[in-house]
N, C-alpha and C positions, 0 to 999 in steps of 0.2 A: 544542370544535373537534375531531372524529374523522377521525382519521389512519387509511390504509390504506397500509401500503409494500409494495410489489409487489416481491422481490427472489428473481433466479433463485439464485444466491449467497448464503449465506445457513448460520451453524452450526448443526448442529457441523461439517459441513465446513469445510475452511481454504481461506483463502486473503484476500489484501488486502481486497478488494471484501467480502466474506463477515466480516469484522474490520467494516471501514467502515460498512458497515449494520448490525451489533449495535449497535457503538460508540456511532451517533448515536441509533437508536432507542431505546437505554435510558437516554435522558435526557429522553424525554416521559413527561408522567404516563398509567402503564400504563391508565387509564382510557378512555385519548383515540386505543387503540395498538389497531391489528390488522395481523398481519403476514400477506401471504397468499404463499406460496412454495412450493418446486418443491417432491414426492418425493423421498427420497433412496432409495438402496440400503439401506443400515444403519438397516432402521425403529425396532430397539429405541436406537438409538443417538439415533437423533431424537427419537422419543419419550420417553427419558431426558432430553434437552433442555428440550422442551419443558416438559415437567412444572416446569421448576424456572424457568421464566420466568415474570415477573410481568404478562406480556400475551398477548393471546392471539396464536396460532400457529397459521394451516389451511395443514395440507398437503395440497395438489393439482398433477396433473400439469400445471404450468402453462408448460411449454418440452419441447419433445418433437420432435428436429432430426432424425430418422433417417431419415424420410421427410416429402415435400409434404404430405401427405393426413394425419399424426401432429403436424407443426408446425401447420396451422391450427385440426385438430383442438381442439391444446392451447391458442392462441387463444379460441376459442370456448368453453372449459372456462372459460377466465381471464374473459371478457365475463361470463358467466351468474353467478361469482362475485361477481362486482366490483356488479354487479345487488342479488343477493342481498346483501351489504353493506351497500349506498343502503338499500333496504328497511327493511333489520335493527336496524343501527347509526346513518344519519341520516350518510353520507359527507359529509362537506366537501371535504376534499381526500386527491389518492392519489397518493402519491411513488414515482416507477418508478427504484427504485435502482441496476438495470440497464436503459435504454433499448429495446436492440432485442433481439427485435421485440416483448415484452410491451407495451413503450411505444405500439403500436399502439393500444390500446386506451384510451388516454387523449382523442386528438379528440373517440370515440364517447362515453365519459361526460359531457364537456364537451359538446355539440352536445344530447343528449339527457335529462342528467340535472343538469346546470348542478354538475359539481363542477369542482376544480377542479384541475388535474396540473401534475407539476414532474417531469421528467426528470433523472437525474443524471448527469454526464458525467466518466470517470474518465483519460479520454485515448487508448489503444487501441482501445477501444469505440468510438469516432468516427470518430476518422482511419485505423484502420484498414478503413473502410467507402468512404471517399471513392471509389472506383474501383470499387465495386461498383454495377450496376444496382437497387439499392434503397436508394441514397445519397437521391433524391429524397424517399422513404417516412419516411426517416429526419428530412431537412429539414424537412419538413410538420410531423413531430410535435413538432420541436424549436419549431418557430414557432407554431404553434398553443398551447403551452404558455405557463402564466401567470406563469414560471420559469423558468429552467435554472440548475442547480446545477452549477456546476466545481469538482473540486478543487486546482487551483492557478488563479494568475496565466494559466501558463504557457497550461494549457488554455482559459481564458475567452481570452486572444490567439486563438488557434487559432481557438473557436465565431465570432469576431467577424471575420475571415479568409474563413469561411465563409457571413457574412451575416446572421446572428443579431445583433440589435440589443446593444448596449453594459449599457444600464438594464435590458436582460430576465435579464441575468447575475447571479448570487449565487455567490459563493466560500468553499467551505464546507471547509477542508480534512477529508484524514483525524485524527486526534486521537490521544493516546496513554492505554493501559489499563497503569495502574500497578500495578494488581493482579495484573496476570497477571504481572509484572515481576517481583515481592517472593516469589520462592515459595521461596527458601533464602537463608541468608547463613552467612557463617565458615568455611566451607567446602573455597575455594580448594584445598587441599593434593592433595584427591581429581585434580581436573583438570589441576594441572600434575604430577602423577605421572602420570596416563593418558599426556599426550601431548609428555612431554618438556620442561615448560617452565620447570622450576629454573633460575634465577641470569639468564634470559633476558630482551628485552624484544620485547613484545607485540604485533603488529599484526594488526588484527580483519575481516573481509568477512564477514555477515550475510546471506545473498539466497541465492536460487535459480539454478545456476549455467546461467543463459543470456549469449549474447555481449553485450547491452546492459551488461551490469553491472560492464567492464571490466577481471576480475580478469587478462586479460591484458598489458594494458598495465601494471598494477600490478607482476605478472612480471618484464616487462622494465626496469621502472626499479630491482626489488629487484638487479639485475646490478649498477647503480651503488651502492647502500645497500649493500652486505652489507660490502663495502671496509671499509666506514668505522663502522660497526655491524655486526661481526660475530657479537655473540651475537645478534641477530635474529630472531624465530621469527612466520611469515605463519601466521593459521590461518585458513583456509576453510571458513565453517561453510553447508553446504547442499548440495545433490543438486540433479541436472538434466542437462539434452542437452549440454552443453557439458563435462561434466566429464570425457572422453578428450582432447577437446583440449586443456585446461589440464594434465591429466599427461602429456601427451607436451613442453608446452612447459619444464613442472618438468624435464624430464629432459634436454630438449634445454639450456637453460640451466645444468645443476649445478644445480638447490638443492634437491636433494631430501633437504637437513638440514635447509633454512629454513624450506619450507612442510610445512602440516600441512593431509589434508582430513579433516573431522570427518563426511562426511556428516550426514543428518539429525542433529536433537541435540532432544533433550526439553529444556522451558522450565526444569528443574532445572538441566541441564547446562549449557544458554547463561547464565544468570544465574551462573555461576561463570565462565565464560571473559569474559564481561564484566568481572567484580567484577576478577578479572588482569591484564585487556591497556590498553594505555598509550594505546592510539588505535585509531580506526576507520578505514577507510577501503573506500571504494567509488566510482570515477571515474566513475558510466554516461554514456553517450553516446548519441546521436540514430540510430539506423539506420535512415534515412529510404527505402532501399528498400522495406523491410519495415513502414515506417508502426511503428516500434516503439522507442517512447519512456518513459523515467520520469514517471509523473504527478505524483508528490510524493515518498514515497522517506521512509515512516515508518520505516524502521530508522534514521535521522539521530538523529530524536529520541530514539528507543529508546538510543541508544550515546550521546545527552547526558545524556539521566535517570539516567545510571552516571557523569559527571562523565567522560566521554571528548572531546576534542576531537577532529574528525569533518574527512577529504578527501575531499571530492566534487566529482564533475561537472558543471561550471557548464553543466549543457543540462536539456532539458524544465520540471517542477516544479520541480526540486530546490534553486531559491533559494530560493523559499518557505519550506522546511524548512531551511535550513542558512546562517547568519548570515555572511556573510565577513567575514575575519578578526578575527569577535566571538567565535561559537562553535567555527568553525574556516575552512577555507578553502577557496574555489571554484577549480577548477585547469579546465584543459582537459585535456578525456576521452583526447586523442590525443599530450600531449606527456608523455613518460615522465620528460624532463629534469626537468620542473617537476613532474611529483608526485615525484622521487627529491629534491628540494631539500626539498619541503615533509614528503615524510617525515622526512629528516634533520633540520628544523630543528625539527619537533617529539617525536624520541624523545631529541636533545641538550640538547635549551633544556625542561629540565622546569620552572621558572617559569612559562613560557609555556603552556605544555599543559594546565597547572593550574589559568591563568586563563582561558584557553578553555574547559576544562570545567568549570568552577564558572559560566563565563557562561551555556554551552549546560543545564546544572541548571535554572538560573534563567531561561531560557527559556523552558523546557519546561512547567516546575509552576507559572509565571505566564499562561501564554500558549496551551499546546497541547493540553492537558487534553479529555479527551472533554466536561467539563462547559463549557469554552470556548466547544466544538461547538456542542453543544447551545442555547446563547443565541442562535445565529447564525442555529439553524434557526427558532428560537421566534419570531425578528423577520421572518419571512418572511410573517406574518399582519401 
């Protein structure tokens, strides 16, 4: 059965999506695998990549938004590929791991070359189309498809909202790479001498600092916490448009002894401030103006495979990934009262904490596993 995944996203650049499509495709047998995806800038970088992958990899300029006449262009680049494929390899089926508008191009294989496509839907990627004039373009492809892959609950509600049958849905989440995980240990001492954190206790945010990821409200309930925990130390690990707001709310509130921003931090560095901190926490919320929601929310599990008990925002995915009150617990993203309880009661009650996070462990390397993933896409035939 030969697999072609079409992903604009895709490493070695970073990002969720660019994770999610490695993750899953290196659990088919590299035989059955052809990745076909964008150009990057950093060619020796990619091509460094490449080399060390056990499937094959064609890069072509297959999304190309700067102008009309360069986006269908790049269309038509991806058709003649996808062609050349069938030919080549004997396509079965071609997973468009980013939809739109690559995913155009699945009706045509299917109409004329009888394969077969699977769209994958990550949550933004969708709904943040609804409102656009090529919502319907979007529809077609999703309907016409012999699949649609979500990854949460959360989002297969939503396809179904929009009309997409119930039985054409498959829930496939994101998964966790344990390897990238394990890359230091014993270590600790270097990171709490960096940034202050002797005799202290620990509270973790992981994410790219945009407004959904509610390290603000977190802010405002640490006014209540610090009372009562005052060796307390917040550290903020990640960069983004949001982060002049969050330091002027540090300043406006005093805590500019409590919180710490790490900016970016190498997978070194994070696997020590993990291996430290007592708990995770990340409230996100639904900013439903902006069509901009959490699809699932793999740093959950990332901060359970460290035996951390994990606060998050009972919206979007994020039940999916986060056990209430097994692995940790589901708060609302807007009441700062209740995540300043639920912090307190878990840096006081270390039993608790301890058995959250040996749950959330045991969640994770039972259940979450890329190779999990992988079984889920393999039943998809």
């Amino acid at each position: 059965m030969n697999k072609v995944f079409v992903a604009i996203d895709f490493p070695p650049e970073k990002g969720g999506i660019h994770d999610y499509a490695y993750g899953l495709i290196s659990q088919i047998p590299a035989e059955e695998t052809t990745v076909l995806t964008n150009k990057i800038k950093n060619v020796a970088e990619s091509e460094q990549f490449d080399q060390k992958a056990n499937f094959e990899i064609i890069r072509k300029r297959i999304f190309w938004d700067s102008s009309k006449f360069l986006l269908i262009l790049s269309q038509l680049i991806l058709i003649i590929q996808l062609i050349l494929l069938k030919w080549r390899k004997k396509t079965d089926e071609i997973h468009f791991v980013n939809i739109f508008p690559v995913g155009i191009a699945g009706p045509f294989m299917k109409l004329f070359f009888r394969v077969k496509y699977f769209p994958y839907v990550h949550g933004l990627d969708v709904m943040g189309m609804v409102n656009s004039r090529l919502f319907p373009l979007l529809l077609f492809i999703l309907k016409r498809s012999d699949k649609v892959i979500a990854n949460s609950q959360y989002t297969k509600s939503k396809l179904v909202e929009l009309g997409i049958s119930e039985q054409q849905i498959v829930i496939i989440p994101p998964g966790l790479n344990v390897s990238k995980l394990n890359v230091a240990a014993g270590l600790q001492e270097d990171i709490r001498d960096k940034y202050d954190l002797h005799g202290k206790k620990i509270m973790i945010t992981v994410s790219r600092l945009v407004e959904r990821k509610g390290h603000d409200v977190t802010l405002k309930a640490l006014r209540h916490v610090i009372a009562v925990i005052p060796n307390l130390k917040y550290v903020i690990c990640g960069d983004g448009p949001y982060k002049e707001q969050l330091e002027r709310l540090v300043t406006e509130y005093t805590l500019e002894s409590v919180v710490v921003f790490t900016g970016r931090t190498t997978d070194y560095e994070l696997h020590q401030l993990y291996e430290c901190a007592d708990l995770f926490i990340m409230p996100s919320r639904d900013i439903k103006e902006k069509g901009d929601v959490e699809g699932f929310g793999i740093v959950f599990l990332e901060a359970n495979y460290y035996r951390l008990p994990v606060i998050a925002g009972n919206s979007g995915g994020i039940p999916d990934a986060v056990k209430d009150e097994i692995t940790g617990y589901l708060v609302d993203p807007m009441d700062e009262k209740e995540i300043a309880n639920r912090i307190e009661e878990l840096i006081t009650d270390e039993g608790l904490a301890r058995t959250m996070g040996d749950n959330g462990y045991d969640w994770v390397t039972n259940h979450c596993l890329w190779s999990h993933r992988g079984q889920l896409l393999k039943q998809l035939a």
